[in-house]
C-alpha positions as CSV (number, residue, x, y, z in Angstrom):
1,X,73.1,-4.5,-68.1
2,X,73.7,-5.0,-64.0
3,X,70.0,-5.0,-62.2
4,X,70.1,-2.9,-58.8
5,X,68.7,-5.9,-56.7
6,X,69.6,-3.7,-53.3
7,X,67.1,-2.7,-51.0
8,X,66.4,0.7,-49.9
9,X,67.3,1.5,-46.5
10,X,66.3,5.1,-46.3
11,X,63.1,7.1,-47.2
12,X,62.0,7.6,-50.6
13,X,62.5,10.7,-52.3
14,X,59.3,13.2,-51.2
15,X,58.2,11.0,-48.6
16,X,57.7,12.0,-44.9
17,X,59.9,10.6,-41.8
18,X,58.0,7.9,-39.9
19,X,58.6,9.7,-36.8
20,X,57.5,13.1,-38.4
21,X,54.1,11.3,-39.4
22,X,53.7,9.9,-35.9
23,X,54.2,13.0,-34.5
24,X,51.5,14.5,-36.5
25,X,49.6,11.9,-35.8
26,X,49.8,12.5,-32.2
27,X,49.4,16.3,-32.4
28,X,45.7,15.5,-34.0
29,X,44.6,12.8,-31.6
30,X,45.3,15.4,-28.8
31,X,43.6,18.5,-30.3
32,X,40.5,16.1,-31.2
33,X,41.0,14.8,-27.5
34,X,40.9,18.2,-26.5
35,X,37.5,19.1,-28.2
36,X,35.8,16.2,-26.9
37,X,36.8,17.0,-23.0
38,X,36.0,20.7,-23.5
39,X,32.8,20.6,-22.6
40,X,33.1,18.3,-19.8
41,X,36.4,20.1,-18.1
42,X,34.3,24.0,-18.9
43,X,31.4,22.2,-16.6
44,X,34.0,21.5,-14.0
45,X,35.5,24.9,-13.5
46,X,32.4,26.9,-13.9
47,X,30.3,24.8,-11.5
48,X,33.2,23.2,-8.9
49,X,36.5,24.7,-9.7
50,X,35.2,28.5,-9.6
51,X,32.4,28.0,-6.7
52,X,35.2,26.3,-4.9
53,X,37.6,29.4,-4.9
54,X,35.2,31.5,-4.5
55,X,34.0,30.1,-1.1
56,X,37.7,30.1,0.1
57,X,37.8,34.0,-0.4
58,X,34.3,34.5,1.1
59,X,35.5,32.7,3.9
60,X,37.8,35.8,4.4
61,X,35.3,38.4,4.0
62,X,32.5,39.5,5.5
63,X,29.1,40.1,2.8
64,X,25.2,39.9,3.0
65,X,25.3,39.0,-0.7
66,X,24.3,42.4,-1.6
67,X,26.7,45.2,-0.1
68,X,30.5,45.7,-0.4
69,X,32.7,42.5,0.7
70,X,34.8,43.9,3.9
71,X,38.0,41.8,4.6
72,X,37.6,39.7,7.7
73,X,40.6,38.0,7.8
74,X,39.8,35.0,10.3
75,X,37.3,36.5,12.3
76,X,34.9,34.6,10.2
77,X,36.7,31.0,11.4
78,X,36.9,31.9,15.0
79,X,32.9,33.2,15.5
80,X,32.0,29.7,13.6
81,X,34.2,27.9,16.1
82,X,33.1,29.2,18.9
83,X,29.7,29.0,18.2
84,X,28.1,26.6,20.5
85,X,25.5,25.3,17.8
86,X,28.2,24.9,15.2
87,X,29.6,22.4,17.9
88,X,27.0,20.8,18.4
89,X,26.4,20.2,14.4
90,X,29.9,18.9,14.6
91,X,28.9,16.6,17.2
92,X,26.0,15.5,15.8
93,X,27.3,15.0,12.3
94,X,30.0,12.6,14.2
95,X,27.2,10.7,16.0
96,X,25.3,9.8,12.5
97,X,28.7,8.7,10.9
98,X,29.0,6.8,14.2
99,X,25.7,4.9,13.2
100,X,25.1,5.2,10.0
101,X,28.8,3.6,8.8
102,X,29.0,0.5,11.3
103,X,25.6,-0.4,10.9
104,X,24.4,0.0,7.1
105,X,27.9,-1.6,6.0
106,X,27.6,-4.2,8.7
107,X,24.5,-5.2,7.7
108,X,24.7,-4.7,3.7
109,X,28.0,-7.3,4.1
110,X,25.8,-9.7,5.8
111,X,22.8,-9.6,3.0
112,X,25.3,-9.6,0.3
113,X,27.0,-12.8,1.6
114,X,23.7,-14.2,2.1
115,X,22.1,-13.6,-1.4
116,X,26.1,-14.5,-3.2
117,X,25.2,-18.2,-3.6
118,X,21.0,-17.5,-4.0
119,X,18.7,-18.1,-6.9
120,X,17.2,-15.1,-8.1
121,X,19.6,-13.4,-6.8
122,X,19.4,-10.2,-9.1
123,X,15.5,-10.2,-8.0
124,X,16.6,-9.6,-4.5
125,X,18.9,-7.0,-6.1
126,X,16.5,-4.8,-7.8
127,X,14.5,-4.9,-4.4
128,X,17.0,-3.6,-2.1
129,X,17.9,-0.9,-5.0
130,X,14.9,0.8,-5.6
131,X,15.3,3.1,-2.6
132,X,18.9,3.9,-3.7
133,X,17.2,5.3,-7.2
134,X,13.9,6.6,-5.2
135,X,14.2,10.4,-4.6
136,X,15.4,11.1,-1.3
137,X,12.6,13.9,-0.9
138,X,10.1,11.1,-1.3
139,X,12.1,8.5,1.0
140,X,11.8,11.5,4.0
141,X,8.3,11.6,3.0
142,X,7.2,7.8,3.6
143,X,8.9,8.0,6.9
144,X,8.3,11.2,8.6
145,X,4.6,9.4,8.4
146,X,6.1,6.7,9.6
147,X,8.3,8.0,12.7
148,X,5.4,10.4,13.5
149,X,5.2,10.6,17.2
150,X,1.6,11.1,17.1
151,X,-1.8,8.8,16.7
152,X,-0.8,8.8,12.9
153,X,2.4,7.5,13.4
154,X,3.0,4.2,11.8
155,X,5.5,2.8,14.1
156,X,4.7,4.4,17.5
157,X,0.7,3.2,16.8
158,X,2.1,-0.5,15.9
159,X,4.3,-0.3,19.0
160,X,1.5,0.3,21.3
161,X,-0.9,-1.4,20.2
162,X,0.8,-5.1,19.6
163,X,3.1,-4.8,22.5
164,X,2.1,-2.5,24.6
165,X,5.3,-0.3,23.9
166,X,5.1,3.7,24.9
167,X,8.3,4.4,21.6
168,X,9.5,8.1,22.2
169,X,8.9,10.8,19.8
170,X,11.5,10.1,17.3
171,X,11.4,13.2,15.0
172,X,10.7,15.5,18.3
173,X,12.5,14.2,21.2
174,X,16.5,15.6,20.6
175,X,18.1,12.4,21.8
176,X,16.2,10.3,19.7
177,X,15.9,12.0,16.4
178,X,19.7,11.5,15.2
179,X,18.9,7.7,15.8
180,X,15.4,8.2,13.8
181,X,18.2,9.9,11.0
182,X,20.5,6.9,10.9
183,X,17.7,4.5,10.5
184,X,16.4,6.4,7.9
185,X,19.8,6.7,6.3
186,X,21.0,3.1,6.7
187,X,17.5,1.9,4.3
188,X,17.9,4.2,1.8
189,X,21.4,3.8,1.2
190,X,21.9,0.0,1.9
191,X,20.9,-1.0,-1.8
192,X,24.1,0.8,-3.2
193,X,26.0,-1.2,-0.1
194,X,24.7,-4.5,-1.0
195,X,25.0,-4.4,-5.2
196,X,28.8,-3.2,-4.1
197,X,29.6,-5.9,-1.9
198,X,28.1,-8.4,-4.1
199,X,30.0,-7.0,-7.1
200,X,33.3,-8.0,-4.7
201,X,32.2,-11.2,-4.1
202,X,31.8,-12.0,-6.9
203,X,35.2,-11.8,-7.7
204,X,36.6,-13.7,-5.2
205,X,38.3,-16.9,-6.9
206,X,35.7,-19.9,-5.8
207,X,38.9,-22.3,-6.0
208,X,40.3,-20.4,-2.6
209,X,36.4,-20.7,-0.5
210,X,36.5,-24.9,-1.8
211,X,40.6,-25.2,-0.8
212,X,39.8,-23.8,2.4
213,X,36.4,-25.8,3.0
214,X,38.6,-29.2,2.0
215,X,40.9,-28.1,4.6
216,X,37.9,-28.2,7.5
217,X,36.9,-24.8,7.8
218,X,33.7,-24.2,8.6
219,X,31.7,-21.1,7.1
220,X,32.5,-18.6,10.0
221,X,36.5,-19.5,9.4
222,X,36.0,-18.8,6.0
223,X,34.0,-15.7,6.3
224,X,37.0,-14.6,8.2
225,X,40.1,-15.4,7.4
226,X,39.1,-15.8,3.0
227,X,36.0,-13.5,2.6
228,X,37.1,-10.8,4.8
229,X,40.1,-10.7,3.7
230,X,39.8,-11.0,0.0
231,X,37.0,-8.4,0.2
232,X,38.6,-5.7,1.8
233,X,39.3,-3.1,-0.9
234,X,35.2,-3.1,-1.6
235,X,35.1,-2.6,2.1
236,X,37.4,0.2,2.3
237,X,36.0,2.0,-1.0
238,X,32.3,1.7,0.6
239,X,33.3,2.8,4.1
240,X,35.1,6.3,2.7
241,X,32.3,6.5,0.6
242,X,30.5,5.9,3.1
243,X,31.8,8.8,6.0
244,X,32.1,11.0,3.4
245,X,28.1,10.7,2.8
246,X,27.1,10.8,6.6
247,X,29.4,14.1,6.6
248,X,27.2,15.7,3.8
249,X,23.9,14.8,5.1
250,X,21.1,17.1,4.6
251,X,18.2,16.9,1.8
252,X,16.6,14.0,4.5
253,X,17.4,15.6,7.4
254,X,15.7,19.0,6.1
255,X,12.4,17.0,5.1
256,X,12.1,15.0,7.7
257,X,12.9,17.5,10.9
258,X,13.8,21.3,10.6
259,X,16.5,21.6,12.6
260,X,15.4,25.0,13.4
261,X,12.9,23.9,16.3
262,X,15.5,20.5,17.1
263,X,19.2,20.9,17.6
264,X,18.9,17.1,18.0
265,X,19.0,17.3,14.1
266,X,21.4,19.9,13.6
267,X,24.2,19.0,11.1
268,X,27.4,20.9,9.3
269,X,25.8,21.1,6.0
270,X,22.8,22.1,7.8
271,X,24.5,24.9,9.6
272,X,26.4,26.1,6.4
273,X,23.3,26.3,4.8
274,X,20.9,28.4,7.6
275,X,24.4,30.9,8.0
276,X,24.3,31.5,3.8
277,X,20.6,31.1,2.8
278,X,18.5,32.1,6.0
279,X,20.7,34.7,8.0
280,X,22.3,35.9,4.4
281,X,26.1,35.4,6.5
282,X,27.9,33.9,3.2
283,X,31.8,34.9,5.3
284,X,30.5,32.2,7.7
285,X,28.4,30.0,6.0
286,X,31.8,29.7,3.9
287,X,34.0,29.6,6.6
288,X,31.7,26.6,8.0
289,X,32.0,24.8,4.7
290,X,36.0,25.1,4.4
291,X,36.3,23.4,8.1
292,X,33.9,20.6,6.9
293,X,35.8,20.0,4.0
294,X,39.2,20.1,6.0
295,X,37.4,17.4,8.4
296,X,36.3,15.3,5.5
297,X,39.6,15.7,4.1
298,X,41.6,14.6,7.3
299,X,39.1,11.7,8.2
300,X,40.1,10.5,4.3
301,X,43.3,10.4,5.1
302,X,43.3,8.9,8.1
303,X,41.4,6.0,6.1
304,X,43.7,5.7,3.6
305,X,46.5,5.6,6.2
306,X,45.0,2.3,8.0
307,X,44.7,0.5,4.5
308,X,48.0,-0.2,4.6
309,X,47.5,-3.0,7.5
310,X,44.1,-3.4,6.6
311,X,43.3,-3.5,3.2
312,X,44.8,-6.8,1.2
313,X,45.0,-6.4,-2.3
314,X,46.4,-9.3,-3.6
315,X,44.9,-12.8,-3.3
């Protein structure tokens, strides 16, 4: 009797298609995919999608949050352009990004190369952290005591008394407070800067620095032709994150100065907020908030425009 020593090349009688039990395979992996974003996308169109859209018509409508919405058409953009205190929020918006970005990133680079080759470095760490995790209510607090511009003011007291200095009212005095602001801005957010940087160089290849040290450079040559270089994605992430933070300022600002009683401190945000929640205008307060987000919007790209000469990502 001949034995059948052949081997099967097609399925066996009753038995799925490999591809059929892939594909079923693949169909339950996305509905289970599915369930577990659910929640997660739901959160992101009730509370950003749908707010989001709704602005945009506001923006087109004029309404007290109470009585019929009347269309506007863009009556509502021209009154906030025109306004001569939304130009000056612009314009003072501008001039914290102006100190607030050089400055804090500037100065977090500099720490974060110095502590790179320290011991105890994640010590140093957790210090300049903890006013990135303190709440920024509290942070306005401490220094609105501190910045006070009279006999309890911390600095102003210290100034006078040690060296004889007459320091101007910094929270009162409109071409001083926007500088008091930055300050203010550049310690409570210079933490996040410096854990950032350091996370970058930390993953610059150490065989590069010691080729470039055996070849006679010196520590400012390598800072800027290796370090610099090699580091510049970090430095473009932080400095969009950056502008983009200076350009939503508010929760300090608001503690620390009402903007009210100081145009000094006037800001977008701040202006899209007094136009919705103090003179009940939501048309404009929207109409503010869409031009903010357009100038956010064309100040990122410009950003992302100059990374192609500026940004290196390869090593």
């Amino acid at each position: 009797m001949a034995l059948d020593t052949g081997a099967r090349t097609g399925p066996r009688p009753g038995s799925a298609r490999p591809g059929a039990r892939a594909g079923r395979v693949r169909h339950r992996d996305g509905w289970w995919a599915a369930f577990f974003l659910a929640p997660q996308v739901s959160a992101l169109v009730v509370f950003l999608v749908g707010p989001l859209c709704f602005a945009v018509v506001l923006a087109f409508m004029h309404w007290d949050g109470l009585g019929q919405k009347e269309w506007a058409g863009l009556a509502n953009f021209a009154a906030v352009l025109t306004d001569p205190q939304f130009g000056r929020a612009v314009w003072n918006t501008v001039k914290l990004a102006l100190l607030t970005v050089p400055a804090g990133l500037g100065l977090a680079l500099l720490i974060a190369v110095a502590l790179n080759n320290v011991r105890g470095s994640g010590f140093y760490r957790v210090l300049y952290f903890l006013p990135v995790v303190t709440s920024s209510v509290a942070v306005a607090l401490m220094w609105q005591i501190i910045l006070a511009g009279d006999e309890f003011g911390v600095l102003n007291t210290s100034l006078e008394q040690w060296f004889g200095i007459t320091a101007p009212d910094w929270l009162g005095d409109p071409d001083w407070v926007i500088v008091a602001i930055a300050a203010v801005t550049i310690w409570s957010s210079l933490g996040l800067n410096v854990v950032i940087f350091l996370a970058g160089l930390q993953t610059i290849p150490p065989q590069i620095v010691e080729a470039a040290r055996m070849d006679g450079a010196g520590p400012v040559r390598i800072f800027r032709s290796v370090t610099l270089p090699l580091l510049s994605p970090t430095i473009f992430f932080s400095t969009v994150v950056a502008v983009i933070s200076s350009f939503q300022a508010f929760d300090q600002i608001y503690v620390l100065v009402n903007p009210q009683d100081n145009d000094g401190a006037r800001t977008i945000v701040y202006q899209v907020y007094e136009l919705g929640f103090r003179d009940f205008q939501f048309g404009l307060s929207s109409a503010a908030a869409l031009i903010l987000l357009v100038l956010t919007l064309l100040v990122t790209l410009v950003q992302f425009a100059a990374q192609k000469r500026l940004v290196h990502y390869d090593s």
